[in-house]
N, C-alpha and C positions, 0 to 999 in steps of 0.2 A: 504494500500500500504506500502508495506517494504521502512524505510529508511537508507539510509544507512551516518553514519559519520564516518570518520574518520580527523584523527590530523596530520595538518604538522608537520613530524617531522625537526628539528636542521639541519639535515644533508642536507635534499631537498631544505630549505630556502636558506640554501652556494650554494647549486648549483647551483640556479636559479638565484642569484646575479651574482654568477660566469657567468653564460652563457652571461646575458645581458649585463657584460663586454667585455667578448669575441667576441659576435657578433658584438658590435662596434669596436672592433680592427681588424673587417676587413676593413677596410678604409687603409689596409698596403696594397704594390701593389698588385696586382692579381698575383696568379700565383705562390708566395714566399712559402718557405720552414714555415714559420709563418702562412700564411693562413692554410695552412696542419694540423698545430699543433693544431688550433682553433676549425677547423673543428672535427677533431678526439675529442674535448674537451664537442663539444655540443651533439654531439649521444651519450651519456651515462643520458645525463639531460633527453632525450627526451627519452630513454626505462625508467628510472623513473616514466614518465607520466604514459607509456605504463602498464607496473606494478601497477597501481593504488594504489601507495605508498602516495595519498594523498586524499583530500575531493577535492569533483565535483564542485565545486566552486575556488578552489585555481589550478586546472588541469586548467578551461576553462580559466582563467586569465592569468595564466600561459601561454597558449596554444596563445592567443591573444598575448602578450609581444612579443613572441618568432617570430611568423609570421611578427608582424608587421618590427621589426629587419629584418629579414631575406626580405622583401620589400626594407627597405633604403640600404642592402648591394650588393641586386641581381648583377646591374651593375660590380659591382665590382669582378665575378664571377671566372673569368680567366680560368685555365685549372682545376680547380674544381668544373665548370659547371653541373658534372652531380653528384657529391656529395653533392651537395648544393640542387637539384632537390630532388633527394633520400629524403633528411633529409626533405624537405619541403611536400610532398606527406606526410610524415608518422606523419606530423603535420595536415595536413589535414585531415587523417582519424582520428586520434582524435578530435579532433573539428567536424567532424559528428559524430562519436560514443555520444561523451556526449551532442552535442548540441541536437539530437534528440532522444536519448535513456536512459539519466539520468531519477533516480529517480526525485520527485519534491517533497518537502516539500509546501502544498497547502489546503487553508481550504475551497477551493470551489470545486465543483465536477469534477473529471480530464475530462470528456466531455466537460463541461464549457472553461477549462485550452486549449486543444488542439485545439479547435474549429478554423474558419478562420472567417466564416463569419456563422452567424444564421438569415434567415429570413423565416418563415415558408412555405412550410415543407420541405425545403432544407437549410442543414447543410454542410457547404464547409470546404474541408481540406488543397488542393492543388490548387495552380493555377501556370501554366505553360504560359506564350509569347514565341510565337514562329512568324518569321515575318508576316504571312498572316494569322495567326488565335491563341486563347488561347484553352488551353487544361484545363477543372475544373474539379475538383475529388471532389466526397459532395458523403451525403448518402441521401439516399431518400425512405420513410419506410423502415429504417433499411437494406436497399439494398447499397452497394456501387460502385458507377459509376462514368465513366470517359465521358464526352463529348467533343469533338472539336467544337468550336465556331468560325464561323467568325466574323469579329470586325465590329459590328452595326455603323454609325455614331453616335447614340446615346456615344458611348462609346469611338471610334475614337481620341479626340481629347484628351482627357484623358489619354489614354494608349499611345499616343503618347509624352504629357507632363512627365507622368512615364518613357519611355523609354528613354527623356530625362535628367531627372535627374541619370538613371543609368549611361548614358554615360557620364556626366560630373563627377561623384561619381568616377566611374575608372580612367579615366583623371586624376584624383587628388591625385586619393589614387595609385589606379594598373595598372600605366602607360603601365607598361609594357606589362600586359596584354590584353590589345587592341592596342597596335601600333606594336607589335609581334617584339617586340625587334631591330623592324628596323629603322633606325631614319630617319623621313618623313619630308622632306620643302615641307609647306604648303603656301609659299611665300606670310608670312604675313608682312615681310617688316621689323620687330620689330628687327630681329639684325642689319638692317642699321640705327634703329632710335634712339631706347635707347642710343646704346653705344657710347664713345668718340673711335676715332677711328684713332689711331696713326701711322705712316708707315712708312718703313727706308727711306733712300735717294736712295735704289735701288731700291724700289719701285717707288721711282718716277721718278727715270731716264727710266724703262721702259717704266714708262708711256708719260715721252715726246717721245722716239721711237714710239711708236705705235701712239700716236695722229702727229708724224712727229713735233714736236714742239722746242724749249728750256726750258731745266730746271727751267729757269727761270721763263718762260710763265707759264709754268703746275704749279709752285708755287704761282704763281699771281692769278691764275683764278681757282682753286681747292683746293688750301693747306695755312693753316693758321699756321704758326712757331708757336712752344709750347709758345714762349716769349707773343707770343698776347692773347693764351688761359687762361683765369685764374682758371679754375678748372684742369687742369691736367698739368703735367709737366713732361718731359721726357730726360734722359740723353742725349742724342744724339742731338748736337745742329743743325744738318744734317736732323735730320728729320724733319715732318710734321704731322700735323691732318687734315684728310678732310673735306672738308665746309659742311654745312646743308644748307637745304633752310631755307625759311622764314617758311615753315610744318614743319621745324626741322629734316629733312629727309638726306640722302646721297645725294648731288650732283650727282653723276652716276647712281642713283635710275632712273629708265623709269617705263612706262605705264606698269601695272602689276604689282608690287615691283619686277620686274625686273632686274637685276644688267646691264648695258649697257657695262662694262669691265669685263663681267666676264670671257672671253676670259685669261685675262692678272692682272688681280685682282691683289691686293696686298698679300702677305702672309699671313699676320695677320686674314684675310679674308678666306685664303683657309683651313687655321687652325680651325678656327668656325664650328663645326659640329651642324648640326640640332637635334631635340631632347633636351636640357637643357630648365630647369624650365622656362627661359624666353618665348620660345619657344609657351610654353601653357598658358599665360598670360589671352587670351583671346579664345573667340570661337564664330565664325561664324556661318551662317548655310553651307557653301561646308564643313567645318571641321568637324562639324556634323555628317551630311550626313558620312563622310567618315568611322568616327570612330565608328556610328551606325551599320555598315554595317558590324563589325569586330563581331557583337553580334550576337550568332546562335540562344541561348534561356535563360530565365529567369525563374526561379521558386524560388516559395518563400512559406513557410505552416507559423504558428503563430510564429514560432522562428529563423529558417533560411532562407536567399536565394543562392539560387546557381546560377552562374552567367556561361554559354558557352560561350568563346570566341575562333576563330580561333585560337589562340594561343594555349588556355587551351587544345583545341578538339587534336590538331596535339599531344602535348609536356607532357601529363598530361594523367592517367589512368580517370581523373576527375575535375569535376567542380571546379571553386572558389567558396569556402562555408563558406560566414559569419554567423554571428548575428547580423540581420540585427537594431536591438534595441539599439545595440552599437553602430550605427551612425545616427548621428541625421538628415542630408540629408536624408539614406535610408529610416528610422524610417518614416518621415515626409511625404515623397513620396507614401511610402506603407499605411499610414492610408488615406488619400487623396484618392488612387487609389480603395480603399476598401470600403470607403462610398460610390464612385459613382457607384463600381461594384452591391455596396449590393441593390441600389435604382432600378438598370435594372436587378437583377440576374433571378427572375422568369421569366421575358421577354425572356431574352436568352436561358437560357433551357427551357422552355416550345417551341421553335422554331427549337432548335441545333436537 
């Protein structure tokens, strides 16, 4: 087998510096005259890749850097949305060019190297989740076949511990890519309980309107003066912070994590948008459930997986395509999912 090396040169190492300066200085508003300038800065880095001005090894590094930036900045898109899309596709098609078509420098036989799964006399290349059944590509005397499977119980409970580790994986990592950029209250309750929560004096003079009270009352029996809090402190000798209970919860919290004034809320409150990291702290199974459901299909061969999310299917020519070795969740998930494949796989195809 041909290999191929080649040397970073001087010039590609400045600019790959340069880029991952760049792409953190999109943290300047969306939408500015400087986001423009950045953007126009990182397409030259990335037809560098494209040119294969470097060794297959410092490309897919490179390639990872790049992606993962362009993840912490996506939010921050503005009216450059669909330039920042552009640039991230043609990151993508690199990262499958070389994740699945680079040479290998390897002193075991490249059968060996490509293989998925070997237990005789089926040799697995691909496997595909899809939600009612998996698709496995293996060769079988030298013949290569594709079969759809339905999910055995034997296998069942397996593919569904996989599935969820995908879905927490994305959650973590590509938020954005299963919650499709919408920000979802899952009315888990957690922004009325973490935070201290401070309110003007117009907020609570609505609130004696609406409960028909005095200011004073609604101060007595829901609002604790910053003078008595001793973790936070606020300029306004006028305002208040709302009481918690003895769970540490919102006062106005009802059955549900419910807001019971959400009618007439306070500001500070209408300000809170769903979606931020607290947000995802935790995970249910109805969140689960929800965010599973964003997942079309899974395929993974010995290097990559490609992940379909509603989002990806609508917005994208193509899948999210890692490596999945470079993360130790996937990494962990997929060898797990593969012993218990490899122990039932004659079962299944001999059946499929």
């Amino acid at each position: 087998m041909e290999i191929y090396e080649r040397t970073l040169t001087t010039a590609l190492i400045e600019k790959l510096s340069e880029v991952i300066n760049v792409i953190e200085a999109l943290n300047l508003p969306a939408g500015g005259k400087e986001t423009k300038e950045i953007l126009d800065r990182i397409e030259p880095v990335i037809k560098c890749l494209e040119e294969r001005k470097t060794s297959i090894n410092n490309v897919i590094k490179a390639i990872n850097i790049l992606k993962a930036k362009f993840q912490e900045i996506w939010d921050k898109r503005g009216i450059y949305d669909n330039k920042i899309r552009h640039l991230w596709v043609r990151l993508s098609n690199l990262e499958n060019e070389y994740g699945t078509n680079s040479p290998k420098v390897s002193k075991t036989p490249l059968t060996s190297y490509s293989d998925l799964i070997v237990t005789h006399p089926y040799i697995v290349k691909e496997i595909t989740f899809f939600p009612e059944s998996m698709n496995i590509n293996y060769y079988l005397e030298d013949k290569n076949l594709t079969h759809s499977v339905k999910y055995k119980k034997t296998i069942l409970k397996s593919i569904r511990k996989f599935l969820k580790d995908i879905t927490i994986f994305l959650k973590n990592h590509f938020t954005s890519t299963i919650e499709n950029y919408i920000p979802k209250c899952y009315n888990c309750g957690k922004c009325c309980s973490i935070f201290t929560v401070c309110i003007a004096p117009s907020d609570i003079r609505r609130l004696a309107d609406e409960f028909n009270i005095s200011e004073e009352e609604v101060r007595k029996k829901y609002i604790v003066s910053p003078e008595e809090n001793v973790n936070t402190g606020y300029w306004n000798p006028g305002s208040g912070i709302i009481k918690k209970t003895e769970e540490k919860i919102c006062v106005f919290m009802k059955k549900g994590n419910l807001c019971s004034i959400h009618p007439f809320k306070p500001g500070i409150c209408k300000q809170y948008e769903p979606g931020k990291r607290q947000c995802y702290t935790t995970i249910d199974d109805d969140h689960y459930y929800r965010l599973l459901s964003n997942i079309r299909a899974v395929t993974f061969n010995n290097q990559t997986i490609s992940i379909i999310t509603d989002y990806t299917y609508e917005n994208f020519p193509g899948p999210l395509i890692l490596n999945w070795y470079d993360y130790p969740l996937l990494k962990n998930s997929i060898e797990v999912i593969l012993s218990k494949l490899k122990k039932n796989l004659p079962d299944l195809l001999a059946k499929s």
